[in-house]
VEXLOBA-388346 format. One record per residue (C-alpha): chain; x, y, z. Coordinates in nm, 2 decimals, decimal comma. Layout:
REM residues N
<guse><unit>A</unit><X>X</X><Y>Y</Y><Z>Z</Z></guse>
...
END
This chain:
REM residues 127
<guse><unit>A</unit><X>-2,95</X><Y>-1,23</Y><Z>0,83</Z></guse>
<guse><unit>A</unit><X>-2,56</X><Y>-1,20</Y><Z>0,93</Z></guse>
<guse><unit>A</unit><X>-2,52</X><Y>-0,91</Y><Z>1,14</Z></guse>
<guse><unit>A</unit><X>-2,32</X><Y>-0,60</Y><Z>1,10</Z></guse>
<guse><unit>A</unit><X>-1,97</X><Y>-0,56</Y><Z>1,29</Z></guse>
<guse><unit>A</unit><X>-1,80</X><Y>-0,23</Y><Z>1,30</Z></guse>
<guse><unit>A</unit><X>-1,42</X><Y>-0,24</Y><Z>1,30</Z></guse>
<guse><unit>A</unit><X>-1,20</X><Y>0,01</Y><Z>1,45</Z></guse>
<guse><unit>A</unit><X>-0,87</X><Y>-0,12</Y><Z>1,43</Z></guse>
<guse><unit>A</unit><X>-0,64</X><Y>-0,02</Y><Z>1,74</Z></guse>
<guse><unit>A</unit><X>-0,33</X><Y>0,05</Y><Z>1,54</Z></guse>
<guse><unit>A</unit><X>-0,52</X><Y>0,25</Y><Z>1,29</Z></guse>
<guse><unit>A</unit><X>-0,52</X><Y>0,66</Y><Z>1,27</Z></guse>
<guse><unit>A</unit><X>-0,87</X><Y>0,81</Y><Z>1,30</Z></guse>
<guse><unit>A</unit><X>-1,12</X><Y>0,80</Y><Z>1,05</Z></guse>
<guse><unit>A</unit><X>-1,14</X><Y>1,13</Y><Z>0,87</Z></guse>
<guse><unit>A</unit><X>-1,51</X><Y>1,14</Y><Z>0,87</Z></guse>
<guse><unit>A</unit><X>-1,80</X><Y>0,98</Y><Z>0,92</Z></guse>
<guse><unit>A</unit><X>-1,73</X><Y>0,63</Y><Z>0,85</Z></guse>
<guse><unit>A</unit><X>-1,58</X><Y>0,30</Y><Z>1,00</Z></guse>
<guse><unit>A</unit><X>-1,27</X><Y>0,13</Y><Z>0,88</Z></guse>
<guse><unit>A</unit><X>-1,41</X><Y>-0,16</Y><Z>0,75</Z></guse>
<guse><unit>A</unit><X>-1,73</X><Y>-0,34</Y><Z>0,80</Z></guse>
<guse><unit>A</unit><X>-1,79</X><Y>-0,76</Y><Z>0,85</Z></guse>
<guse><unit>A</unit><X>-2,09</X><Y>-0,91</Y><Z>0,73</Z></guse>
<guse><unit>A</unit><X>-2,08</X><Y>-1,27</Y><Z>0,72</Z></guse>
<guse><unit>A</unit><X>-1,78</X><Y>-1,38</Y><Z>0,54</Z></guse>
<guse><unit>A</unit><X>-1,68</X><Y>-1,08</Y><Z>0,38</Z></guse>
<guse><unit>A</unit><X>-1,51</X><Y>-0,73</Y><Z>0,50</Z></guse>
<guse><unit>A</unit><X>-1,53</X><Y>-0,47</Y><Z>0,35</Z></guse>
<guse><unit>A</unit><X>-1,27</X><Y>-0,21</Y><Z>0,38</Z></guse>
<guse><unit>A</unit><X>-1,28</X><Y>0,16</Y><Z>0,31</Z></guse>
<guse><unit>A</unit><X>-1,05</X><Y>0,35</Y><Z>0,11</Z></guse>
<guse><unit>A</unit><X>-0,72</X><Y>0,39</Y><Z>0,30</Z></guse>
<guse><unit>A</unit><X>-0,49</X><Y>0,69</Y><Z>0,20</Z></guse>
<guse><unit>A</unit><X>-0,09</X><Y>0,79</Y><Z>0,30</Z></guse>
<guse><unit>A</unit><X>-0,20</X><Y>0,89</Y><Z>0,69</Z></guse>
<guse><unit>A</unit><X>0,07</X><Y>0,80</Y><Z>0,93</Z></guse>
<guse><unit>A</unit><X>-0,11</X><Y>0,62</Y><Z>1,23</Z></guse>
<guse><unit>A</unit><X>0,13</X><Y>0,80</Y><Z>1,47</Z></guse>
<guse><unit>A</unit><X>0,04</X><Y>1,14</Y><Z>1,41</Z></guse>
<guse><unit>A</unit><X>-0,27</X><Y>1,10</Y><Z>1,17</Z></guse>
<guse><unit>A</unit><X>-0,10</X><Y>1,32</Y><Z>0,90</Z></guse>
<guse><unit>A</unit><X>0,01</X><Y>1,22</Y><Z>0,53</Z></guse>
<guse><unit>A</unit><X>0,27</X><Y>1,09</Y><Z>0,48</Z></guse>
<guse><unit>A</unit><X>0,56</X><Y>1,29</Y><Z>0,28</Z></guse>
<guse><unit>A</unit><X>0,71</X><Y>1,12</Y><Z>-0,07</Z></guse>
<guse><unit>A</unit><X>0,63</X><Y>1,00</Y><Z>-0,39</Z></guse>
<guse><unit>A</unit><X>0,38</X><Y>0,80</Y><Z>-0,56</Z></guse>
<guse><unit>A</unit><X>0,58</X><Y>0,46</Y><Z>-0,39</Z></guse>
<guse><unit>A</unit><X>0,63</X><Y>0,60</Y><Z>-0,05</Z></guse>
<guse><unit>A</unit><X>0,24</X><Y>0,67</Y><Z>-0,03</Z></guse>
<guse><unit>A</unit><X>0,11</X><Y>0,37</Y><Z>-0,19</Z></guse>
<guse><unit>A</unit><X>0,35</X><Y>0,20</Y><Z>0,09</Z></guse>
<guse><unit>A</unit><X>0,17</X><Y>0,35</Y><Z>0,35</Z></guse>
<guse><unit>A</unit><X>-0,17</X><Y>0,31</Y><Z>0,28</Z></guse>
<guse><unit>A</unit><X>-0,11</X><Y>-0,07</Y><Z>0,20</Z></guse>
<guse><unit>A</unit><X>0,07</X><Y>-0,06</Y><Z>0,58</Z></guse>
<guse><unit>A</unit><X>-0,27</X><Y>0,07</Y><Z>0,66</Z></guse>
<guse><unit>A</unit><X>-0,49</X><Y>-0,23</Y><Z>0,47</Z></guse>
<guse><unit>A</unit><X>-0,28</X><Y>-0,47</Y><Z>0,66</Z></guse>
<guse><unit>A</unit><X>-0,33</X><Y>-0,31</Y><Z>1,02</Z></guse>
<guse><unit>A</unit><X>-0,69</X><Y>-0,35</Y><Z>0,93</Z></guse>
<guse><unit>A</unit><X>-0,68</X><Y>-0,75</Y><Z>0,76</Z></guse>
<guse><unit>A</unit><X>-0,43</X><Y>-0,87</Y><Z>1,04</Z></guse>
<guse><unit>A</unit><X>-0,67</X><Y>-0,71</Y><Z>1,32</Z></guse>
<guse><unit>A</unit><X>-0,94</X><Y>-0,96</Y><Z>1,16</Z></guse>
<guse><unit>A</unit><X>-0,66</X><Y>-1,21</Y><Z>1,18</Z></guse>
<guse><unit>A</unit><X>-0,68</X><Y>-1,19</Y><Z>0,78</Z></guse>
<guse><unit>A</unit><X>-0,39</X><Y>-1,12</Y><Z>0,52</Z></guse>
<guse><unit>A</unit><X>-0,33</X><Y>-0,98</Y><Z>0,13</Z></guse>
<guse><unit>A</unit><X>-0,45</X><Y>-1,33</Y><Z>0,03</Z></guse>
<guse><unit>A</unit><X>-0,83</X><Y>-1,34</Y><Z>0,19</Z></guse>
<guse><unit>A</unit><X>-0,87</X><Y>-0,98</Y><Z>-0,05</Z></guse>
<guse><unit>A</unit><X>-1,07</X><Y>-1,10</Y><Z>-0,36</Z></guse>
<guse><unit>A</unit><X>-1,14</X><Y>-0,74</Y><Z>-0,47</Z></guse>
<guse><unit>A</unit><X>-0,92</X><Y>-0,42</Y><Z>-0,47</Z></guse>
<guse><unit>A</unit><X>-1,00</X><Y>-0,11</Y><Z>-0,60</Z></guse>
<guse><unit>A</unit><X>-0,76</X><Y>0,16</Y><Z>-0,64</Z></guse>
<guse><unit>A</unit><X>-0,80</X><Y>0,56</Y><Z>-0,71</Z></guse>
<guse><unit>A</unit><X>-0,49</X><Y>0,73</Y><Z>-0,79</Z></guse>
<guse><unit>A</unit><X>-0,46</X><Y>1,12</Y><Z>-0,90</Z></guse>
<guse><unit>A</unit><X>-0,23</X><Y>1,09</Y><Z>-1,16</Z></guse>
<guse><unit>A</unit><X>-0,24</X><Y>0,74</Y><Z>-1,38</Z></guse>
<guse><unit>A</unit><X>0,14</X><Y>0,83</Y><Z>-1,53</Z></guse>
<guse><unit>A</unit><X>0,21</X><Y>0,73</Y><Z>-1,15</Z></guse>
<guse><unit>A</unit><X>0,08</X><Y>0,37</Y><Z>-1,24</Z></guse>
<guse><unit>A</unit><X>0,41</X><Y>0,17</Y><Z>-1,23</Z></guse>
<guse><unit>A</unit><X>0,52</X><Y>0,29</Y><Z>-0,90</Z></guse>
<guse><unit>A</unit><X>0,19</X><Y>0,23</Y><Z>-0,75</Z></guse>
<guse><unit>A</unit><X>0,19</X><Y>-0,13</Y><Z>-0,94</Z></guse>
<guse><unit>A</unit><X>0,56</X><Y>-0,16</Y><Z>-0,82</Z></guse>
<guse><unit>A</unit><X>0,47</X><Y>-0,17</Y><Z>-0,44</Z></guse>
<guse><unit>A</unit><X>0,13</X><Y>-0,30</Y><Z>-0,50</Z></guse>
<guse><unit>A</unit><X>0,29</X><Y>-0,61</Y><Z>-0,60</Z></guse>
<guse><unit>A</unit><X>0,51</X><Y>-0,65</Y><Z>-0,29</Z></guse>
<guse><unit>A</unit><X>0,20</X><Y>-0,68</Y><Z>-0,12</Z></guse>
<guse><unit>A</unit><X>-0,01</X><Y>-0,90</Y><Z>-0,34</Z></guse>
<guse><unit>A</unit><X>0,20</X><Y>-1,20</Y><Z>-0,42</Z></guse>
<guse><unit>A</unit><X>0,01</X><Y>-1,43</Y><Z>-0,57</Z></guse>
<guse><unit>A</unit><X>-0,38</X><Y>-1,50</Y><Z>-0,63</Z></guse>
<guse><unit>A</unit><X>-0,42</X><Y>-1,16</Y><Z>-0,67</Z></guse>
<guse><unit>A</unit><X>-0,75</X><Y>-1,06</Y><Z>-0,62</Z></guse>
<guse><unit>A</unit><X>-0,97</X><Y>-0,83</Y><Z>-0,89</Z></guse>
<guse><unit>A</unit><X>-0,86</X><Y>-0,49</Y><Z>-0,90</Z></guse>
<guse><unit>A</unit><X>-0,99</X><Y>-0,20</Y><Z>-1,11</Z></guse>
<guse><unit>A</unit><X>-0,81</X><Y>0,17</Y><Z>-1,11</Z></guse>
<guse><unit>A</unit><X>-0,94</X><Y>0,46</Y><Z>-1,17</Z></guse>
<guse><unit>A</unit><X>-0,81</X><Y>0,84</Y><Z>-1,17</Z></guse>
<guse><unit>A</unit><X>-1,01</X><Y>1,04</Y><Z>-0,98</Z></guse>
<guse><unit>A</unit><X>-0,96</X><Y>1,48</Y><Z>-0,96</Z></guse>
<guse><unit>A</unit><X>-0,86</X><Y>1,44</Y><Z>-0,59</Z></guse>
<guse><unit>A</unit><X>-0,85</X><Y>1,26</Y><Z>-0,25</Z></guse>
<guse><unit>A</unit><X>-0,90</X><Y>1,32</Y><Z>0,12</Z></guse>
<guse><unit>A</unit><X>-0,60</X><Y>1,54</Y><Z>0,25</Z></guse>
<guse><unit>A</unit><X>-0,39</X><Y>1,56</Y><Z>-0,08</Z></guse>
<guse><unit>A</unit><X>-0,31</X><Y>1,18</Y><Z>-0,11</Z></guse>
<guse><unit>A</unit><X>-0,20</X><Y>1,05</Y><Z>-0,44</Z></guse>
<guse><unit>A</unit><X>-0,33</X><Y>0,74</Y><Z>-0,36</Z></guse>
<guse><unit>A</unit><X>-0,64</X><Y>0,59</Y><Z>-0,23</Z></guse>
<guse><unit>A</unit><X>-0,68</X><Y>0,19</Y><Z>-0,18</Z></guse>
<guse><unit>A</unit><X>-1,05</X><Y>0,01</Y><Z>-0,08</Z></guse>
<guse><unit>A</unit><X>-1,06</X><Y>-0,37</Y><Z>-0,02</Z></guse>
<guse><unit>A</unit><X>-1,30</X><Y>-0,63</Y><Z>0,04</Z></guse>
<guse><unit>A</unit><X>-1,20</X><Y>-0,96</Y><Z>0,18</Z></guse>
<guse><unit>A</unit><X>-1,39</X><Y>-1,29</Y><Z>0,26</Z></guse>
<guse><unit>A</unit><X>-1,29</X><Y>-1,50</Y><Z>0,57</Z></guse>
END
């Protein structure tokens, strides 16, 4: 049985609770939800629906590249947003970051997230 590897990315700001950043087993990693935290001072961002989704992709790719992985290993993303008419920004940015084989995705709109965020973003990718 593959073993369980807890990832704390350096350049990542604190978890805001009891849980890890991501999780390897095997070939996969899953990834939990990142929202708009700045890892500077570990406090949302400020902005709209673009600026936030912005940030919390900045904060999937802090924890892909510290597995030495990128936007292409994700083969399943799953995004919560609290307001769906926000959809085409979210999509807008989302694509600057998925370019091509874009992995599975499913949206949902949720009441609220962590902190206020608009945004929410989980990932799971396969080395």
């Amino acid at each position: 049985m593959p073993k369980k590897i807890i990832i704390k990315p350096a350049k990542s700001a604190p978890a805001v609770g009891p849980y890890n950043h991501a999780v390897r087993i095997g070939d996969l990693l899953f990834c939990a939800g990142q929202i708009p935290l700045d890892p500077a001072t570990g406090n949302l961002v400020p902005g709209d629906i673009k600026a936030q989704t912005e940030r919390v992709l900045e904060n999937v790719k802090a924890i892909l590249e510290d597995q030495k992985l990128t936007f292409a290993n994700v083969v399943k993303s799953t995004v919560f947003m609290t307001n769906l008419a926000d959809f085409a920004g979210m999509n807008e940015v989302y694509s600057k970051y998925f370019t091509y084989d874009f992995p599975a995705r499913s949206t949902i709109q949720v009441v609220a997230l962590p902190k206020g965020a608009n945004v929410e973003i989980e990932v799971i990718a396969h080395f």
